[in-house]
C-alpha positions in Angstrom: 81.3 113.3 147.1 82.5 114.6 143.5 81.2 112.9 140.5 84.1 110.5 140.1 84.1 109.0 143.4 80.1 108.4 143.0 78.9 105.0 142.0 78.6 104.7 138.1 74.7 104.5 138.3 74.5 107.5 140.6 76.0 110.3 138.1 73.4 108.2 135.2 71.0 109.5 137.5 72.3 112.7 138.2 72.6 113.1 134.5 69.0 111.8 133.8 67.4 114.1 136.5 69.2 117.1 134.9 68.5 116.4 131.5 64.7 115.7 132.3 65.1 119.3 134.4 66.3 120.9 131.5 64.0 119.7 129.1 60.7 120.3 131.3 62.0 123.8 131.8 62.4 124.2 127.9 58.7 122.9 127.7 57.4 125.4 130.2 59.6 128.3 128.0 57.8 127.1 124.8 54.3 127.6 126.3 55.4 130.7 127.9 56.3 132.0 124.6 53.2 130.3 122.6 51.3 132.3 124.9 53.1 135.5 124.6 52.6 135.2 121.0 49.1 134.7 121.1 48.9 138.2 122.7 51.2 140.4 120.9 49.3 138.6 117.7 46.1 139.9 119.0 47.6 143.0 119.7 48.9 143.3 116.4 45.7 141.8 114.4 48.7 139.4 112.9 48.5 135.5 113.4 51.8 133.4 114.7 53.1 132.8 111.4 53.0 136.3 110.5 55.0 136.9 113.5 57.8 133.9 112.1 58.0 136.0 109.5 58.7 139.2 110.6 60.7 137.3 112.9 63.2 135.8 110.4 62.9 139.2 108.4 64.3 141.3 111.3 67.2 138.7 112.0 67.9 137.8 108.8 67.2 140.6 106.7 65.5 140.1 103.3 64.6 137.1 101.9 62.8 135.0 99.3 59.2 134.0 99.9 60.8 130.3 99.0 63.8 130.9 101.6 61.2 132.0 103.9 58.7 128.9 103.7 61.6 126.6 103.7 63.2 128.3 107.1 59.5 127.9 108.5 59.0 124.5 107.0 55.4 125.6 105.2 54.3 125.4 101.7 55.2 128.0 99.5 51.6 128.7 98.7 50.6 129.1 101.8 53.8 131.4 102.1 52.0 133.4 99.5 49.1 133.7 100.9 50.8 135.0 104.6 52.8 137.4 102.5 49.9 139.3 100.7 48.6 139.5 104.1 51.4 141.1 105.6 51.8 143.3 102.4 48.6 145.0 102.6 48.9 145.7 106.1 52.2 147.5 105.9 54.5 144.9 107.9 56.5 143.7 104.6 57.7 145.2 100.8 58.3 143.1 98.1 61.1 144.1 95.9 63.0 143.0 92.9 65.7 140.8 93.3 68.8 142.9 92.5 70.3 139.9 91.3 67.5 138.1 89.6 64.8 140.2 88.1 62.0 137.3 87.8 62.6 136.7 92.0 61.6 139.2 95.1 63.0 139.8 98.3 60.8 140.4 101.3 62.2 143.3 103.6 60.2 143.9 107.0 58.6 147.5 107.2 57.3 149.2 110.3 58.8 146.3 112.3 59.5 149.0 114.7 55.7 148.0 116.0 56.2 145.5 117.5 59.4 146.6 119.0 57.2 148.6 121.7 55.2 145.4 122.6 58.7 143.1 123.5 60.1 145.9 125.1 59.2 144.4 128.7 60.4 141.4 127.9 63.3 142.3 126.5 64.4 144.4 129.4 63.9 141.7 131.9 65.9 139.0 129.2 69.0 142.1 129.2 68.5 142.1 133.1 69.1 138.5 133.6 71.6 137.8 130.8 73.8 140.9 133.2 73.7 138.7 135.9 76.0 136.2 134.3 79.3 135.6 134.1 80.6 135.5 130.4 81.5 131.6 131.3 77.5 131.1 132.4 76.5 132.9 129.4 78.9 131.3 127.0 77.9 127.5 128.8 73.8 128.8 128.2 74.8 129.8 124.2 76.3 126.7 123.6 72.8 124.6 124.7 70.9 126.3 123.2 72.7 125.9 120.4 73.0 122.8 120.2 69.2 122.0 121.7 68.0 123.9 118.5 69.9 122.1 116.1 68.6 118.6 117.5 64.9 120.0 117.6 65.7 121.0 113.8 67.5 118.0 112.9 64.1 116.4 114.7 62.1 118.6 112.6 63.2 117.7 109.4 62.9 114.0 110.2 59.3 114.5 111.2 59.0 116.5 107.5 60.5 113.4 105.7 58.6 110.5 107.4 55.3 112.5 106.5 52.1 112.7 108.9 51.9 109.8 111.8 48.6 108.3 112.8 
């Protein structure tokens, strides 16, 4: 039976089950990718945050520490502090602004490090992703998409209400 000869309550649940589905799955990626973390930061001596950096850095290109710590939703002293870190390790340079000598951009360096340790993973994500059709793929883009901008949009609530108890 297609969805609109079903009774109204039957495609509700249809819906429900594949929108609890979905999200579970999206819970099991975001420990599977917690946990990958954890390792290639071991691996690396960095910490998680180090890794949002570099991150953002390698997507983005250069930025400001204060573009940085707003994207990642930290203080910009603690920014600072994850910054030096990755400075005197080799992972970032800070240079002048070209536009506005008192400011610095952040460029990633050596980000070709951790290159090596994703290299796995990113061959099995280019295997999958050539199993879909362009539709699938396109369909797959468009949630996630659109599931990233409500958990930002979720974010930045949580941000403005301040800590719960």
């Amino acid at each position: 039976m297609d969805d609109a000869k079903r009774p109204l309550h039957e495609n509700l649940t249809a819906a429900t089950n594949v929108a609890d589905a979905l999200r579970n799955e999206l819970r099991q990626l975001r420990i599977e990718l917690s946990v990958s973390t954890r390792r290639v930061a071991a691996a690396t001596g960095l910490n998680e945050s180090d890794l949002d950096v570099l991150d953002l850095l390698a997507r983005f290109g250069a930025q400001s520490p204060t573009s940085l710590a707003r994207r990642l939703g930290i203080h910009p002293a603690t920014m600072t502090g994850v910054l030096t870190r990755l400075e005197k390790s080799g992972w970032v340079v800070r240079r002048p602004d070209a536009t506005d000598r008192r400011s610095v951009q952040v460029e990633p360096s050596g980000f070709d490090r951790l290159t090596a340790l994703y290299r796995d993973a990113n061959e099995g994500l280019d295997e999958i992703a050539a199993q879909l059709t362009p539709e699938a793929g396109e369909v797959i883009l468009e949630y996630l998409g659109r599931v990233c901008a409500a958990v930002h949009a979720a974010s930045i609530r949580l941000g403005a209400d301040g800590p719960t108890r």
